[in-house]
N, C-alpha and C positions, 0 to 999 in steps of 0.2 A: 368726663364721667369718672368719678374715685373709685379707688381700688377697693373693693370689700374687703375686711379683715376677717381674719378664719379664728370663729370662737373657740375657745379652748374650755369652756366651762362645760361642767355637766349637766345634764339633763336634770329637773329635778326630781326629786327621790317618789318613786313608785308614779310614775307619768307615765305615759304610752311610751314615749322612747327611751327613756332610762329601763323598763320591764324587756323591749325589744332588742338594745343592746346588751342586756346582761340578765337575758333569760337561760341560756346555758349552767351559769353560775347559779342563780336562785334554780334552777331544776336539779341542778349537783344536790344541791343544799339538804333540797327536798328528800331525794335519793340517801343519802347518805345518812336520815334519820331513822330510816329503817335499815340499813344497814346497822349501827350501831345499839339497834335492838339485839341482833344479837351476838353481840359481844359482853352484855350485862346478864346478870339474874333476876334481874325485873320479871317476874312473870308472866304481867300483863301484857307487859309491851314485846317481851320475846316472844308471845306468843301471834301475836299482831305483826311484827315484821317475819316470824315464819311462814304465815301466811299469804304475804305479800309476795317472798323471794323465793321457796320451795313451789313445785309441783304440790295440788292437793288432792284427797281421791285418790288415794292407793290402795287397792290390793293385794295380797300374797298370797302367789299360787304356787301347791308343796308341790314335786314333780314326784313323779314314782323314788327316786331317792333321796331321804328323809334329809339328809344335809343340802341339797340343792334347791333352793329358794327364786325363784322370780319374780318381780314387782312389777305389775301391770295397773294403770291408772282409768278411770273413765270420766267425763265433764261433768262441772258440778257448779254450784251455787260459786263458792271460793275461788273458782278461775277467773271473777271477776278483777279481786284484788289483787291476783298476780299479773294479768293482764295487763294493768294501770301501772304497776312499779316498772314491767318492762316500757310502757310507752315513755315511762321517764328517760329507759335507757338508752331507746332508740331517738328521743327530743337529742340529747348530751352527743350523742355517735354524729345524729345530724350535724349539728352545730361545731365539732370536729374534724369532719371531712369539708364541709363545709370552710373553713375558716383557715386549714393548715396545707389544703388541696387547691380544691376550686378556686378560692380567693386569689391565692397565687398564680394560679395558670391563669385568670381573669388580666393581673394587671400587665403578664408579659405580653398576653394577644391584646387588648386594649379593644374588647369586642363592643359592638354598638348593646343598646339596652336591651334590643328587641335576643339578638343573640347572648346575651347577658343570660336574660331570665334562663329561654333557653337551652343553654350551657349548665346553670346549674342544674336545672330539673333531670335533664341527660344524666348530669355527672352522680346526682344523687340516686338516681332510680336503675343507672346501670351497675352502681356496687351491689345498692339491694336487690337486685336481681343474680346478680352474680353471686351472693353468697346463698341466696334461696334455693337455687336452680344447684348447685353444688351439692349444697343440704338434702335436697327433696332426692338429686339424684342417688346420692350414697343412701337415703331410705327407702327407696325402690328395690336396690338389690339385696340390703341385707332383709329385707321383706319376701322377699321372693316375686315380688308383683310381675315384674314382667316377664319370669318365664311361666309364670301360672296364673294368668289375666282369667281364669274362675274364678280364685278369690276374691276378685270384686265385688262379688256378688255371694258368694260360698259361705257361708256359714252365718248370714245376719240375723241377730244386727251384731255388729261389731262393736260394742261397749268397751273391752279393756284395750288399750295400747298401752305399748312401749313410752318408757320414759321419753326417746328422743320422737316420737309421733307427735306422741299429747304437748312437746314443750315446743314441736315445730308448729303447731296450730297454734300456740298460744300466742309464739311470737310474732304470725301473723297477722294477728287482731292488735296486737301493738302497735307494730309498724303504719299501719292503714290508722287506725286510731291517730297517731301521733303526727299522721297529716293533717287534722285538722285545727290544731293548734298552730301548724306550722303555717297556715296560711295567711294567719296576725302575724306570726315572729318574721316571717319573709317577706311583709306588705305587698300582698297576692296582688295584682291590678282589680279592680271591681269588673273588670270582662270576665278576666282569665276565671274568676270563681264559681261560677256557676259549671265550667266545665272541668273543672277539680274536684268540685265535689259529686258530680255523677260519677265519677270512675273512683272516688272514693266510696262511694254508696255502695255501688256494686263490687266491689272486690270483698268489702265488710259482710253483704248480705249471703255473697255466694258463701265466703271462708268459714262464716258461722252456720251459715245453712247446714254446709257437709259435718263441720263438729257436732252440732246438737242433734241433727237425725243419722248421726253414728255413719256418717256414708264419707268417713276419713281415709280409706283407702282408693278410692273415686275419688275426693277430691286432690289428695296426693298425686294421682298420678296428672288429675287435668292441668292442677298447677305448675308441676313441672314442666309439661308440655306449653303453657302460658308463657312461661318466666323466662323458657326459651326465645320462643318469639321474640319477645319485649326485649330481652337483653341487645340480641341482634341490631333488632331497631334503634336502640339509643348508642349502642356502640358506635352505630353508622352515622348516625346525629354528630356523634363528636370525633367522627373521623373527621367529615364534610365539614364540621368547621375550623378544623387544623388546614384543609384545602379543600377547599369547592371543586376541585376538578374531582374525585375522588365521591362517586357515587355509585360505586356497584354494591356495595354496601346494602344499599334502597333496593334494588333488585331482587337479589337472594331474600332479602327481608317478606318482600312484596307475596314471592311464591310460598315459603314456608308458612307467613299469613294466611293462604286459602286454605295451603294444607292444610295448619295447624285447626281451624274451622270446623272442617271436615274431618279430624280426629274426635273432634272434642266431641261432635254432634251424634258420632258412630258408639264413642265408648259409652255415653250418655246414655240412648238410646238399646243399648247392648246391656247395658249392668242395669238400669232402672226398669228401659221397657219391656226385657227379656228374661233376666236374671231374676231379678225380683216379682216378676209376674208372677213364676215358673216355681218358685219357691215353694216349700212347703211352711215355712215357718212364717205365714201371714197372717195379719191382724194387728191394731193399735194398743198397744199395752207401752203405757209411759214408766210404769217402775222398770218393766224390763227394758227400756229402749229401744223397744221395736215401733216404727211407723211406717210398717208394710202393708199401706193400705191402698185404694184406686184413688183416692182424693187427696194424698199425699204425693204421689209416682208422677200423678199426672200435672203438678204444681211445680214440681221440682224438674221434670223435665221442658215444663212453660215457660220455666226461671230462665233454663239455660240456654234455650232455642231464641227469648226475646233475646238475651244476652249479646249470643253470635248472629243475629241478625244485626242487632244493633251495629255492633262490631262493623260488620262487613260493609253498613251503611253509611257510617264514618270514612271506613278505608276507599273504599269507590271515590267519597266527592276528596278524598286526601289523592288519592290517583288523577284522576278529572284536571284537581287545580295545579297539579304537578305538572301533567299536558298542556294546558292549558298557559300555565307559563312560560313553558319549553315552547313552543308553536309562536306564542309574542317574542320571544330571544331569536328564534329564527327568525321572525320577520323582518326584526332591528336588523339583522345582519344583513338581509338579501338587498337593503335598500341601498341604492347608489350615494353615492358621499359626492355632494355638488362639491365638482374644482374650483378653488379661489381663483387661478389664473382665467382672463378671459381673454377669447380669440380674436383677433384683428377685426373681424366681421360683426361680433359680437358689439363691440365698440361702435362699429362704423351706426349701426344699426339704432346706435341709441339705448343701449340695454341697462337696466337695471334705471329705467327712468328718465335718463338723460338721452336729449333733443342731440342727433349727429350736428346737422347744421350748428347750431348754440356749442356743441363740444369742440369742433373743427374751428372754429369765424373767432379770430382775435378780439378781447375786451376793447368795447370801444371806448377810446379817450375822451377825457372832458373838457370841453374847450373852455380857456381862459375866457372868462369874462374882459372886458378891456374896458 
């Protein structure tokens, strides 16, 4: 059989795999035309890529002294198009980490496919978890949220945030957003996608939910309580596959799982079915942003309850097939290993097929013909 030879030609121009290998580049590209909006006095166009790269929907609120200014934002039509320039940025970041990270620790471990895919989805989902979980936590405290878990519910709706609120929500719709591009540029398997894009779905529906019905400090703090978990988890993914021996990891993951369930269910339930009930400021008024209504609360908290069932539904048969293969590993072990050597008797007896008599009784000779 002949040696194949390794093409060196490219792909041709705008094909599936010339767009897939140098979709990073064409997304630069992209990026980088609004960028240079504003850097000109084009009007038009400066006005269009401020759109796209600024927060939009701001407010300014005078405080009691007339030099002290504050800018508070609330969501609007235009966070669509900022939304979309950061998915650019997070395609570009992907393709980054991707290529100057993963790829190298890929060819020193020489892992199989199935670990391949894997390794990168771990590698790519525990940075962005680990810069969210970061993010979300330092807006916790400068918020005050967890030493005064009233305000979750205290004063809604909550229409104006902070800049770094409104730009942490944004860049959440990005990020989830820009997964699903990513599932052409990474040639997803056709299994693997059907269960990428439910957990894309639902991270989109929850993230947007909490922004558009103003319940951003709820979902701020569920999220970080989320981002925890999840980081845990794939951290412990790519410990296990630096060494397989090395699975407590799985463990701690497993309980803080139920926990984290059972937080999510209790603040949920606390700030919508309690707080909000209890409210005096009810009623459906869309200019103001209020949808403190009983047809609203009880949607929202259906959202979240299918959510974390689903969740826990998943984790169970992920536990089950974990046992389940741990119980076959043991069994492999407990079984006796037949010895090559066989015993005198064993022989005598004929074993493994063969006649003693016929094994013992010399070949008989063939007598000459004469």
């Amino acid at each position: 059989m002949a040696i194949r030879k390794k093409t060196t030609k490219n792909p041709p121009m705008l094909s599936h795999e010339f767009v897939i290998q140098n979709h990073a580049d064409i997304v630069s590209c992209l990026a980088m035309v609004f960028l240079l909006g504003l850097m000109f006095e084009v009007m038009t166009w400066s006005l269009y890529s401020t759109v796209h790269l600024a927060a939009s929907h701001v407010e300014i609120d005078i405080s009691n002294r007339p030099s002290t200014t504050v800018n508070h934002f609330h969501h609007g039509i235009k966070d669509l198009a900022t939304t979309f320039f950061y998915m650019l940025v997070a395609i570009i970041m992907h393709a980054i980490i991707q290529e100057y990270v993963l790829d190298k620790i890929n060819r020193k471990k020489h892992f199989s496919k199935t670990k391949h895919s894997k390794f990168n989805e771990s590698g790519q989902l525990s940075t962005f978890y680990l810069f969210s979980f970061g993010w979300g936590a330092s807006l916790l405290l400068s918020e005050n949220l967890l030493s005064n878990p009233v305000s979750l519910w205290e004063g809604y709706p909550h229409t104006l945030m902070p800049f770094q609120l409104k730009f942490f929500f944004v860049c959440q719709l990005a990020y989830w957003l820009h997964a699903l591009p990513e599932l052409y540029f990474q040639k997803t398997k056709k299994e693997d996608i059907p269960r990428q894009l439910v957990y894309i779905f639902l991270y989109l529906v929850h993230i947007a939910g909490a922004y558009i019905l103003n319940l951003n400090r709820l979902g701020l703090v569920l999220l970080v309580l989320h981002y925890f978990v999840e980081l845990l988890f794939h951290v412990s993914r790519l410990i296990y596959f630096s060494n397989e021996s090395r699975q407590t990891g799985f463990t701690i993951w497993a309980v803080l799982f139920v926990l984290g369930r059972l937080l999510t269910l209790s603040l949920s339930v606390l700030t919508v079915g309690f707080g909000l009930a209890t409210s005096e400021n009810q009623g459906f008024d869309l200019a103001a942003g209020n949808f403190n209504v009983i047809f609203v609360r009880i949607t929202v908290l259906a959202a979240i309850c299918l959510s974390q069932a689903f969740m826990m539904w998943k984790f169970i048969n992920f536990q089950l097939r974990r046992w389940r293969e741990h119980a076959q590993a043991q069994t492999l072990k407990k079984k006796p290993v037949p010895s090559k050597s066989k015993s005198k008797k064993d022989k005598a007896n004929g074993v493994n097929g063969v006649n003693a008599h016929a094994g013992d009784s010399p070949r008989a000779r063939k007598e000459k013909s004469s």
